[in-house]
Biopython code that builds the backbone (N, CA, C, O; Angstrom):
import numpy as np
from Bio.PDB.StructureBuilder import StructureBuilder

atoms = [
    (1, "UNK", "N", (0.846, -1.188, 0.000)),
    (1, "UNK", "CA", (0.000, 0.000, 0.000)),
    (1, "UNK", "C", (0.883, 1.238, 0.000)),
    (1, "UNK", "O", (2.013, 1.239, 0.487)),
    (2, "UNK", "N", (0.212, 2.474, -0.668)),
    (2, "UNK", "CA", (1.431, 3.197, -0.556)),
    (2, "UNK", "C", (1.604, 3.492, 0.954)),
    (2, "UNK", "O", (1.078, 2.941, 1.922)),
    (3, "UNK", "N", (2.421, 4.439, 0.892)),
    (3, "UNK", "CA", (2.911, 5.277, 2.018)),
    (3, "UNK", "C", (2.765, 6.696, 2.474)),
    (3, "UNK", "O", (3.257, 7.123, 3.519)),
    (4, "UNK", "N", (1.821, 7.637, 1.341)),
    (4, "UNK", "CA", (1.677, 8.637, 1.637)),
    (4, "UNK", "C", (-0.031, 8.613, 0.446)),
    (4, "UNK", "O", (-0.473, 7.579, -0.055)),
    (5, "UNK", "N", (-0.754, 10.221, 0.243)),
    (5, "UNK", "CA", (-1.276, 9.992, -0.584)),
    (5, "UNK", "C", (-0.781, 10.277, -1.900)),
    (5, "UNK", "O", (0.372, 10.657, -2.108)),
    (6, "UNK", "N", (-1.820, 10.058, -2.967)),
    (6, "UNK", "CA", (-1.220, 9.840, -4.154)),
    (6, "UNK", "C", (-2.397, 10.643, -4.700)),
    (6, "UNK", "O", (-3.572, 10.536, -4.350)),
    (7, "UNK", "N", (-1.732, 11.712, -5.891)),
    (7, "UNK", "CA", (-2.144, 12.618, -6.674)),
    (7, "UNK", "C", (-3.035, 11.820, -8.289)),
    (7, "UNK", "O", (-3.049, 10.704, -8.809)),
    (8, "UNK", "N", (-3.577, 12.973, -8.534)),
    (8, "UNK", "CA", (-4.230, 12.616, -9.694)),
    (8, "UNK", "C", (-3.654, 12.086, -10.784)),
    (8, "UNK", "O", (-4.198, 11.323, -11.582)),
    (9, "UNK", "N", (-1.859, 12.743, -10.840)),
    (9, "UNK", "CA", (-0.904, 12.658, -11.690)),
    (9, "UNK", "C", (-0.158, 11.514, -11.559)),
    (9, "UNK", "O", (0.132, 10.822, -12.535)),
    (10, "UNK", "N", (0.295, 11.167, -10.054)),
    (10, "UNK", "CA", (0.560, 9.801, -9.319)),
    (10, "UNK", "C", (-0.385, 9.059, -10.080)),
    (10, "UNK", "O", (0.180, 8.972, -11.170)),
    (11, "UNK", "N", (-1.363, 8.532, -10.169)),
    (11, "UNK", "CA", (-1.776, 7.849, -10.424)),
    (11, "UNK", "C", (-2.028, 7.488, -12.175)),
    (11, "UNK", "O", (-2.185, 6.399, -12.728)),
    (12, "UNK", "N", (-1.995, 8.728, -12.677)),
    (12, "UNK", "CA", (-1.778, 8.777, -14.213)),
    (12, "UNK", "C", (-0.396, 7.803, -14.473)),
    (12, "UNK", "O", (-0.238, 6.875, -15.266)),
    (13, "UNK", "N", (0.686, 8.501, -13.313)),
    (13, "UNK", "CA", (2.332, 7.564, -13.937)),
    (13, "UNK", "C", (2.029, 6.167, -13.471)),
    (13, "UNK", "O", (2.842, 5.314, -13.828)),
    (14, "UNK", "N", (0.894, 5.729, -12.657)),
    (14, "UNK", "CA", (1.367, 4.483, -11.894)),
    (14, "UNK", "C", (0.412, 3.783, -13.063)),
    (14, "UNK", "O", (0.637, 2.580, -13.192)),
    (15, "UNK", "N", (-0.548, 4.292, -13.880)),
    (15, "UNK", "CA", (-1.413, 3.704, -15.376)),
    (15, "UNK", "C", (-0.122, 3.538, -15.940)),
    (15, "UNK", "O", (0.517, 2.501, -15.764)),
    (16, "UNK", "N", (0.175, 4.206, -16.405)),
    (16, "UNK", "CA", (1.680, 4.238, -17.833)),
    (16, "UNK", "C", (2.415, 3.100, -17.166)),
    (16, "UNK", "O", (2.401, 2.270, -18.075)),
    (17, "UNK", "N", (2.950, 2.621, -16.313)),
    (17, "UNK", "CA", (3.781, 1.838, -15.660)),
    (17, "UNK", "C", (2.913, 0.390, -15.974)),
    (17, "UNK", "O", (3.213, -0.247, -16.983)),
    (18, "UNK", "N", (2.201, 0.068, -15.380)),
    (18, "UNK", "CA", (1.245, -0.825, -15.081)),
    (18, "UNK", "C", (0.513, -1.608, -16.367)),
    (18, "UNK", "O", (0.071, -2.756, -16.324)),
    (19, "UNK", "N", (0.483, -0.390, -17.934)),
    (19, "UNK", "CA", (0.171, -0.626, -18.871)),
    (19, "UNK", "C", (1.011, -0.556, -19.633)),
    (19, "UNK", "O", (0.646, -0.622, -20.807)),
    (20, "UNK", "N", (2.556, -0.386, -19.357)),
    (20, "UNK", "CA", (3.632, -0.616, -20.368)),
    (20, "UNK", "C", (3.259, 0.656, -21.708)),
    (20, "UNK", "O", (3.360, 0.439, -22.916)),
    (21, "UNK", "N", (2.786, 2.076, -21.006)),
    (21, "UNK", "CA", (1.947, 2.653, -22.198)),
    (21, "UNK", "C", (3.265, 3.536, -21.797)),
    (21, "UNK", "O", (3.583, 3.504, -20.608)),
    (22, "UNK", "N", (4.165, 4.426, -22.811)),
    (22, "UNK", "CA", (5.089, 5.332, -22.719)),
    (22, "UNK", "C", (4.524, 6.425, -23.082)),
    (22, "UNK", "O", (5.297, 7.304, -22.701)),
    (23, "UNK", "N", (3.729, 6.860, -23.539)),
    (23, "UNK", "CA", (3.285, 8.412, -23.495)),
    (23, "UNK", "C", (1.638, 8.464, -23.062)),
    (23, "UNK", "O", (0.940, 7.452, -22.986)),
    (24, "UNK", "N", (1.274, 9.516, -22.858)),
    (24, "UNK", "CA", (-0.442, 10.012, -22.333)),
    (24, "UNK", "C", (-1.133, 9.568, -23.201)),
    (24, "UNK", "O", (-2.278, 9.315, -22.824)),
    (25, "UNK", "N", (-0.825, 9.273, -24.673)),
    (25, "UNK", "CA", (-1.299, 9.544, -25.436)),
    (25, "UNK", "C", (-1.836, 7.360, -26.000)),
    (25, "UNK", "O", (-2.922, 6.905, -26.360)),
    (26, "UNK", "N", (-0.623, 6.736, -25.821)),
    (26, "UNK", "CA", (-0.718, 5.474, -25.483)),
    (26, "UNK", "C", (-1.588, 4.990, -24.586)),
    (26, "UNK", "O", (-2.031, 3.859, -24.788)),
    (27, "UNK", "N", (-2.107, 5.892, -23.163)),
    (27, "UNK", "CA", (-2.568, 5.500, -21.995)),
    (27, "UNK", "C", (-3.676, 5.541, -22.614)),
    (27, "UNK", "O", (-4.213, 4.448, -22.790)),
    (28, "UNK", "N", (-4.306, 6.639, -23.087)),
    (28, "UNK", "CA", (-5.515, 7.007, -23.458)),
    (28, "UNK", "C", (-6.166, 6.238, -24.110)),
    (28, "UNK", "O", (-7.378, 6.121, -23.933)),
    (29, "UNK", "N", (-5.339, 5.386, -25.218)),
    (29, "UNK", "CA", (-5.793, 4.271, -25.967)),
    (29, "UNK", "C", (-6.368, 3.381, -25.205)),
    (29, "UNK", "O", (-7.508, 2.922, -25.283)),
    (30, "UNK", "N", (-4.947, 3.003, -23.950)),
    (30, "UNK", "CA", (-5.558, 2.270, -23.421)),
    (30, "UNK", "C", (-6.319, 1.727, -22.841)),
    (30, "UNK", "O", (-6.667, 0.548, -22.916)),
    (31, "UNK", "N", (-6.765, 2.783, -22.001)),
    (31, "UNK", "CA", (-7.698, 2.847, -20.850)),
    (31, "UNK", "C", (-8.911, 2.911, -21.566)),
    (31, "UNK", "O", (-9.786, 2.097, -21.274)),
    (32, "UNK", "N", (-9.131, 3.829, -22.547)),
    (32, "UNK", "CA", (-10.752, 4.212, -23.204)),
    (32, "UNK", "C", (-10.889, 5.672, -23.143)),
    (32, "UNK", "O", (-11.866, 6.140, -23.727)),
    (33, "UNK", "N", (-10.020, 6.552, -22.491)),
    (33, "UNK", "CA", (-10.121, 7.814, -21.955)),
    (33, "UNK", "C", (-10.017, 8.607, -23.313)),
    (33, "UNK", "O", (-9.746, 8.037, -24.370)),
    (34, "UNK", "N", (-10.258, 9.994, -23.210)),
    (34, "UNK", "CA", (-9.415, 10.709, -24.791)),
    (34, "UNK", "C", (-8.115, 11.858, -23.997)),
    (34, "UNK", "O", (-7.956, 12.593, -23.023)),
    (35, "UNK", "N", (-7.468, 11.388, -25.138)),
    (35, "UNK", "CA", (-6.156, 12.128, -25.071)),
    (35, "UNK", "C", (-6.356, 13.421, -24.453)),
    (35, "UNK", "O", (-5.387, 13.757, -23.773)),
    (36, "UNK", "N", (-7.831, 14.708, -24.486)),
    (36, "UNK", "CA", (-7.592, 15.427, -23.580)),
    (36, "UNK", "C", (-8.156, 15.728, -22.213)),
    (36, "UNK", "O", (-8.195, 16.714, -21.478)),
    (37, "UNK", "N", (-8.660, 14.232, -22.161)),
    (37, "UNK", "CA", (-9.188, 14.415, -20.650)),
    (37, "UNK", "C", (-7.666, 14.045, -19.697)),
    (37, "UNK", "O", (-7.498, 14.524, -18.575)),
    (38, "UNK", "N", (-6.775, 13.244, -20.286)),
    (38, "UNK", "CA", (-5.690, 12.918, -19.938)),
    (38, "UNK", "C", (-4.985, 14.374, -19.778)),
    (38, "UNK", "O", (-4.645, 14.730, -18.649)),
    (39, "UNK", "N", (-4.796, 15.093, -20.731)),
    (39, "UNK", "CA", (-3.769, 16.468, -20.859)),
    (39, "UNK", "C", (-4.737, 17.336, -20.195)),
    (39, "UNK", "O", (-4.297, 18.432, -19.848)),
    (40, "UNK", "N", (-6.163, 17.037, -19.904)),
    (40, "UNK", "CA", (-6.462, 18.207, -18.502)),
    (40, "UNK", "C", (-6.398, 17.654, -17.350)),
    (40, "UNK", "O", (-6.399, 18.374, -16.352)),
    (41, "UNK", "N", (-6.327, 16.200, -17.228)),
    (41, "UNK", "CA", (-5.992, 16.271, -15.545)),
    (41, "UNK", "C", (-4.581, 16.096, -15.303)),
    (41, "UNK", "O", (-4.172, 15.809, -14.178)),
    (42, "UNK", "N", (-3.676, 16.279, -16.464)),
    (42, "UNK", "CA", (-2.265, 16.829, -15.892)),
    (42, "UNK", "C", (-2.082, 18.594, -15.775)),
    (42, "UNK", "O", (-1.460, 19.238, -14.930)),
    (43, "UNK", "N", (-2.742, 18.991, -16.760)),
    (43, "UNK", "CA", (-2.536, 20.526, -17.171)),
    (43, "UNK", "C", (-3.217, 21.474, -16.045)),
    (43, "UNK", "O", (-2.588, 22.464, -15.670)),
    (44, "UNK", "N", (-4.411, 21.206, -15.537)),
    (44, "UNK", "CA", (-5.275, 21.679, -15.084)),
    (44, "UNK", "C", (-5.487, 21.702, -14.092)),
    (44, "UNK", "O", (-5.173, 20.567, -13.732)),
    (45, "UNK", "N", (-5.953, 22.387, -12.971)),
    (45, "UNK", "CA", (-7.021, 21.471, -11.772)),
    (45, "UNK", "C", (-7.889, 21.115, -11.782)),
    (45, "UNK", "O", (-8.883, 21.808, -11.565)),
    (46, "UNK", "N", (-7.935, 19.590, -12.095)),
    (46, "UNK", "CA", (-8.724, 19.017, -12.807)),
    (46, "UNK", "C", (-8.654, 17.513, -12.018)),
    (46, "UNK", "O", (-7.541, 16.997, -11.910)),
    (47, "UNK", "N", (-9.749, 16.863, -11.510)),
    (47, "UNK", "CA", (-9.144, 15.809, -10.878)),
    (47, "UNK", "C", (-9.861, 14.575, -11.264)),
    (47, "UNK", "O", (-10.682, 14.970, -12.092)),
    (48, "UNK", "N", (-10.000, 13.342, -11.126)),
    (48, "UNK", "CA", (-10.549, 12.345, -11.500)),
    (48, "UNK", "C", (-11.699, 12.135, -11.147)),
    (48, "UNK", "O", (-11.513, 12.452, -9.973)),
    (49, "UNK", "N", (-13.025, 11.790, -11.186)),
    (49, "UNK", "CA", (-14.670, 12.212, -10.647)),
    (49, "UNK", "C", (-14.258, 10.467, -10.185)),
    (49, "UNK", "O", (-13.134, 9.965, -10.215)),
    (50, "UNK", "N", (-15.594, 9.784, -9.761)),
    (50, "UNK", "CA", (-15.415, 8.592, -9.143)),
    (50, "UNK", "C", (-15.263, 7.914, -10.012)),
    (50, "UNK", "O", (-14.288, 7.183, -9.835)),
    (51, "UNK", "N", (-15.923, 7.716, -11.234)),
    (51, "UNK", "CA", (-15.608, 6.780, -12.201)),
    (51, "UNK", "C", (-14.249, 6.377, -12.297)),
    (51, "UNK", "O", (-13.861, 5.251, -11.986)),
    (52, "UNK", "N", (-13.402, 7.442, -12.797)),
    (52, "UNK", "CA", (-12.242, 7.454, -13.027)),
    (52, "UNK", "C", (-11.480, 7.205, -11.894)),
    (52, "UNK", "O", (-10.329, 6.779, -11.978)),
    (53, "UNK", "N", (-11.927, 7.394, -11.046)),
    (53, "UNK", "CA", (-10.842, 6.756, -9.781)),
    (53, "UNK", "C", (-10.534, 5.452, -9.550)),
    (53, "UNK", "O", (-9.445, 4.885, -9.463)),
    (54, "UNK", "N", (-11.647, 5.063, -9.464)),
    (54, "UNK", "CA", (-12.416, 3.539, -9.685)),
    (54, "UNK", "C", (-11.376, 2.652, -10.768)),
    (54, "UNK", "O", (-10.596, 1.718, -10.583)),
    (55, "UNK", "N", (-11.785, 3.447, -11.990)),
    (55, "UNK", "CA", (-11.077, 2.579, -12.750)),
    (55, "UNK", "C", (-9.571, 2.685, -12.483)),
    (55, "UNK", "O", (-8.919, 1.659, -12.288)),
    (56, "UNK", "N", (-9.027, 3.845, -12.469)),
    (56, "UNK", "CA", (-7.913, 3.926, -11.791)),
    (56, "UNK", "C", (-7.215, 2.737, -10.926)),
    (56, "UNK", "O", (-6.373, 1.876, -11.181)),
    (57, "UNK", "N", (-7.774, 3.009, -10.077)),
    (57, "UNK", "CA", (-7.634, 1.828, -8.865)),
    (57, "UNK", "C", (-7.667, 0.309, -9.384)),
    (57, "UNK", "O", (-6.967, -0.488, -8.759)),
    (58, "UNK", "N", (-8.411, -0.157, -10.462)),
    (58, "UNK", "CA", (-8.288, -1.705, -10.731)),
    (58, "UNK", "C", (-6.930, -1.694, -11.146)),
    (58, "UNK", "O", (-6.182, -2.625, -10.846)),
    (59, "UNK", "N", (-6.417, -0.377, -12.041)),
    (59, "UNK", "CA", (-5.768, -1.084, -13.641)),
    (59, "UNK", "C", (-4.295, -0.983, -12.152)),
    (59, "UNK", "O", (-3.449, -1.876, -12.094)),
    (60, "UNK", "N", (-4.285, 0.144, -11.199)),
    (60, "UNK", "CA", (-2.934, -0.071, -10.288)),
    (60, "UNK", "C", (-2.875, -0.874, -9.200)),
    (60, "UNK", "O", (-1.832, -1.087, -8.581)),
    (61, "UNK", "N", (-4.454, -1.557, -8.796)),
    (61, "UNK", "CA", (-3.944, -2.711, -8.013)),
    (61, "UNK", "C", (-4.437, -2.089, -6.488)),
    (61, "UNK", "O", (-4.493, -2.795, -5.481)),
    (62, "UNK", "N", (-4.753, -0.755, -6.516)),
    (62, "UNK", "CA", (-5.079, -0.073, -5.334)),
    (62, "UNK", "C", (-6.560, -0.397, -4.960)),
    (62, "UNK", "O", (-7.298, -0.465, -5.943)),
    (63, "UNK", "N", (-7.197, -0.627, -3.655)),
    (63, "UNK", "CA", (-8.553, -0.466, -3.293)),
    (63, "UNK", "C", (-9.046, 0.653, -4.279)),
    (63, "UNK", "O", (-8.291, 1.400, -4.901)),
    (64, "UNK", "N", (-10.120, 0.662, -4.323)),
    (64, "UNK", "CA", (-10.953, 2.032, -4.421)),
    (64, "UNK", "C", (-11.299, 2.390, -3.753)),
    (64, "UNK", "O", (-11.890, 3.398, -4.142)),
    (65, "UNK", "N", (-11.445, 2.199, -2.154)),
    (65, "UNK", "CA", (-11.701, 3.278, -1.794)),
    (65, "UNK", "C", (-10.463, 4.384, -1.180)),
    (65, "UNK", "O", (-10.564, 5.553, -0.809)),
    (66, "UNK", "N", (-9.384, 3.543, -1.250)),
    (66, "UNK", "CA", (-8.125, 4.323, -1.491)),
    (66, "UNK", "C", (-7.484, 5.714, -2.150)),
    (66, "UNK", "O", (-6.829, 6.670, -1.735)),
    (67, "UNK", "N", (-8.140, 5.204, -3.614)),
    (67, "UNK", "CA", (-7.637, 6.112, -4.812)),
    (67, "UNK", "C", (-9.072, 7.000, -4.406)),
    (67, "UNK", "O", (-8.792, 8.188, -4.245)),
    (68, "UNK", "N", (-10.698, 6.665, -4.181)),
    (68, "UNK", "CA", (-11.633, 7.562, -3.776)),
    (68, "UNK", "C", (-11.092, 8.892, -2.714)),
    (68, "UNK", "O", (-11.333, 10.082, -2.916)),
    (69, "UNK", "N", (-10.250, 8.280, -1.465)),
    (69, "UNK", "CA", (-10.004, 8.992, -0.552)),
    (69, "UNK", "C", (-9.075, 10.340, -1.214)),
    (69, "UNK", "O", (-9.182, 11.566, -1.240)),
    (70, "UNK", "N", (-8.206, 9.399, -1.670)),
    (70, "UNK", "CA", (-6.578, 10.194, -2.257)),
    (70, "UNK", "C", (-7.392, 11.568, -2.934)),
    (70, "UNK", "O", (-7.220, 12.752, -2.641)),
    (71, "UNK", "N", (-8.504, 10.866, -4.120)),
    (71, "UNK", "CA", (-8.686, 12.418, -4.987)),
    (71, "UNK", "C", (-10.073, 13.082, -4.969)),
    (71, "UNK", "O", (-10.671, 13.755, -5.808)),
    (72, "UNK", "N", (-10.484, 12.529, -3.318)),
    (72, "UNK", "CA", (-11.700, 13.443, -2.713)),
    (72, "UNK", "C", (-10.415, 14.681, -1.910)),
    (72, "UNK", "O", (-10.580, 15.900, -1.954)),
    (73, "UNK", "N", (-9.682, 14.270, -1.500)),
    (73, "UNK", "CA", (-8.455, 14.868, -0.671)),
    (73, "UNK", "C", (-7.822, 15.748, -1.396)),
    (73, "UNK", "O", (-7.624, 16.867, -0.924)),
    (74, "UNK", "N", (-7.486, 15.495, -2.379)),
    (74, "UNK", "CA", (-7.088, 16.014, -3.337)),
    (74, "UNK", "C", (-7.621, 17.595, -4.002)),
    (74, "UNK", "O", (-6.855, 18.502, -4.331)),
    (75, "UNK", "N", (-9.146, 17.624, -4.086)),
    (75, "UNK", "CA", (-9.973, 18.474, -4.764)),
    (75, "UNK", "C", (-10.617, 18.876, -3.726)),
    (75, "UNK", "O", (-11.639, 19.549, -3.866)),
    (76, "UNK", "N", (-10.098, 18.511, -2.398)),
    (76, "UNK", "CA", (-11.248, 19.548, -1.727)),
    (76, "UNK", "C", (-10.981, 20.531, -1.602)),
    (76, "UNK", "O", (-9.884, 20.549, -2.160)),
    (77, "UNK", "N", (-11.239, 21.935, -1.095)),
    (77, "UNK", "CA", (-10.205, 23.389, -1.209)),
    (77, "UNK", "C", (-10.732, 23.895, 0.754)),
    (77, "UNK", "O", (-10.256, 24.838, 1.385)),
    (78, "UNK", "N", (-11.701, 22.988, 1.208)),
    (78, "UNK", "CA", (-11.760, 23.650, 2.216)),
    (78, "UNK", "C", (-10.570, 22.522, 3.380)),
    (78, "UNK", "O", (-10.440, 21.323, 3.134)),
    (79, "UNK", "N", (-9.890, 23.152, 4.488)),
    (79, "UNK", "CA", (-9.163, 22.094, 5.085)),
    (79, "UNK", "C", (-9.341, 21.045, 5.626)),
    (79, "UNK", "O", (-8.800, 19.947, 5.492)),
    (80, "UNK", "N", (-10.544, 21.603, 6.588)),
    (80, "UNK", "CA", (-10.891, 20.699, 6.755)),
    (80, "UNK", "C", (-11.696, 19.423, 6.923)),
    (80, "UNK", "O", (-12.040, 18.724, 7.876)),
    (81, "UNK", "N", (-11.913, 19.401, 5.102)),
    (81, "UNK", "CA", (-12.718, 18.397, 3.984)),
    (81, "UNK", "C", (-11.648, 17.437, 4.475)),
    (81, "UNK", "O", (-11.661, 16.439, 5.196)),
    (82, "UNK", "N", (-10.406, 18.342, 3.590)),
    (82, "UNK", "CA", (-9.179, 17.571, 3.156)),
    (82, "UNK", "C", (-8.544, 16.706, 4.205)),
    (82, "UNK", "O", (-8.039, 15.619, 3.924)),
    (83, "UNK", "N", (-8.574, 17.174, 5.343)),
    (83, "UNK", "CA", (-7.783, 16.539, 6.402)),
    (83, "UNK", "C", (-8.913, 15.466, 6.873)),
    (83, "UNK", "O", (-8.572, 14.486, 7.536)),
    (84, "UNK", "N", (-10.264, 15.685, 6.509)),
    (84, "UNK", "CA", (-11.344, 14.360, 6.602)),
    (84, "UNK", "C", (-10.426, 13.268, 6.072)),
    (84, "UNK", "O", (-9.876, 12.310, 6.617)),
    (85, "UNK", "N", (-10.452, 13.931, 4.292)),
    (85, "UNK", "CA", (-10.512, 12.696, 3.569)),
    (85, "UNK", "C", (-8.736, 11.653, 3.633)),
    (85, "UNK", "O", (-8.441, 10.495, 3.338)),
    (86, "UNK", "N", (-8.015, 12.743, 4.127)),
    (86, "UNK", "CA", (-6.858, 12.453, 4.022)),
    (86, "UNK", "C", (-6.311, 11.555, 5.467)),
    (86, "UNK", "O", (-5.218, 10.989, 5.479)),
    (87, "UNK", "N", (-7.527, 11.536, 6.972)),
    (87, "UNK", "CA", (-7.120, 10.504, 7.867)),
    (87, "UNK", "C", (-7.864, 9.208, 7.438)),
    (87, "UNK", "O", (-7.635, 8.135, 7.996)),
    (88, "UNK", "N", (-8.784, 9.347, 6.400)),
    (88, "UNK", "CA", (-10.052, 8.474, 6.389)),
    (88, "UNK", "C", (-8.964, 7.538, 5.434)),
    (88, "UNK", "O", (-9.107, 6.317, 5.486)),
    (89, "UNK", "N", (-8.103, 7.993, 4.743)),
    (89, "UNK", "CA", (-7.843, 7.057, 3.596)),
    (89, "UNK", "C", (-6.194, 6.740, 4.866)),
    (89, "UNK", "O", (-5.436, 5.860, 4.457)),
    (90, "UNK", "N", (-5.840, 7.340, 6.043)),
    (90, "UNK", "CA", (-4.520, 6.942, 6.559)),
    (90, "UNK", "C", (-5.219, 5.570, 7.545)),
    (90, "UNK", "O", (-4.714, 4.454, 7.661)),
    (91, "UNK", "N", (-6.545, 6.077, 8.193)),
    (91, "UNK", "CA", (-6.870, 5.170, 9.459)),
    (91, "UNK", "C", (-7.071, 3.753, 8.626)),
    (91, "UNK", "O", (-6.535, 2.732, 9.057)),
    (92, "UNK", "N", (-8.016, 3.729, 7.184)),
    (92, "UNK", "CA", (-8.024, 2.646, 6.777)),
    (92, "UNK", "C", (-7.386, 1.930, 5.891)),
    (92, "UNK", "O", (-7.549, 0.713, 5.801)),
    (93, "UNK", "N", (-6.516, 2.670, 5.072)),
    (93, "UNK", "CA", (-5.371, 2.065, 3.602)),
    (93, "UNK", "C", (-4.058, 2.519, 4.057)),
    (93, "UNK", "O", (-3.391, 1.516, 3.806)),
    (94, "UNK", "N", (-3.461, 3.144, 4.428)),
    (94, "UNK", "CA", (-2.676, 2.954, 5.264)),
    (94, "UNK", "C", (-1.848, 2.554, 6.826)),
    (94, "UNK", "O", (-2.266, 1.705, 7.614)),
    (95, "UNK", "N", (-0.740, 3.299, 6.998)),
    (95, "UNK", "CA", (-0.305, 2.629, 8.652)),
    (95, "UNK", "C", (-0.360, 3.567, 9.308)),
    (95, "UNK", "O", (0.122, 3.464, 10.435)),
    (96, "UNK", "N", (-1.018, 4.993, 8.863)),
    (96, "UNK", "CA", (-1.448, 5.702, 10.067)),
    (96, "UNK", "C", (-1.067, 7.126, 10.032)),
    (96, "UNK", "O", (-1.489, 8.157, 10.555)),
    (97, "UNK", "N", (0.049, 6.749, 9.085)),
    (97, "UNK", "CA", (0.521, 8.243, 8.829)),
    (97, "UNK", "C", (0.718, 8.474, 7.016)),
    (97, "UNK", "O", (1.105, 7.636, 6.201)),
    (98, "UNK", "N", (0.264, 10.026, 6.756)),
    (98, "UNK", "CA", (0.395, 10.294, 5.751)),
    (98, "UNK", "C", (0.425, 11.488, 5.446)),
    (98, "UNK", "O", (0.578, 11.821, 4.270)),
]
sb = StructureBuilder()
sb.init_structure("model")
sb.init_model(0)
sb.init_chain("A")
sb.init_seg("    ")
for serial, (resi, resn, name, xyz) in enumerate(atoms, 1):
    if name == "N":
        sb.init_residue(resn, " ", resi, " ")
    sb.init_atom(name, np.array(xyz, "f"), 0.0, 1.0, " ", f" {name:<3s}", serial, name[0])
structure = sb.get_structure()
């Protein structure tokens, strides 16, 4: 499991890895996604909705409700959403700290 949380982008490199895909543009194929939903959730603040987390999470091997926590945590802007979502995903997918 990881060790800290993991970003929208984290999880874009841990697709490319996982799918032997070398550019965004390979991933996109792969997954089903289009090439610029890929180049806005690197470009942008722009983060993965549940679907995409979800799928996320099969193709790297992570729970979902893991990768859910990581990029509810991720997109929240108030603190303390973020520090919800960010013990919720330490007390249960991780060892406690993150």
């Amino acid at each position: 499991m990881a060790k800290k949380l993991l970003t929208t982008c984290d999880f874009l490199d841990l697709m490319k890895v996982k799918l032997s895909a070398t550019s965004d543009y390979q991933l996109a194929n792969a997954i089903g996604w289009t090439r610029s939903a890929i180049s806005t959730y690197r470009t942008r603040p722009q983060y993965f909705g549940d679907a995409h987390a979800i799928e996320a999470a099969k193709i790297c091997g992570f729970p979902s409700g893991f990768v859910l926590c990581c990029v509810h945590a991720e997109r929240a802007k108030d603190k303390g959403v973020k520090k919800h979502w960010r013990d919720m995903a330490c007390a249960k997918y991780m060892d406690g700290t993150g």
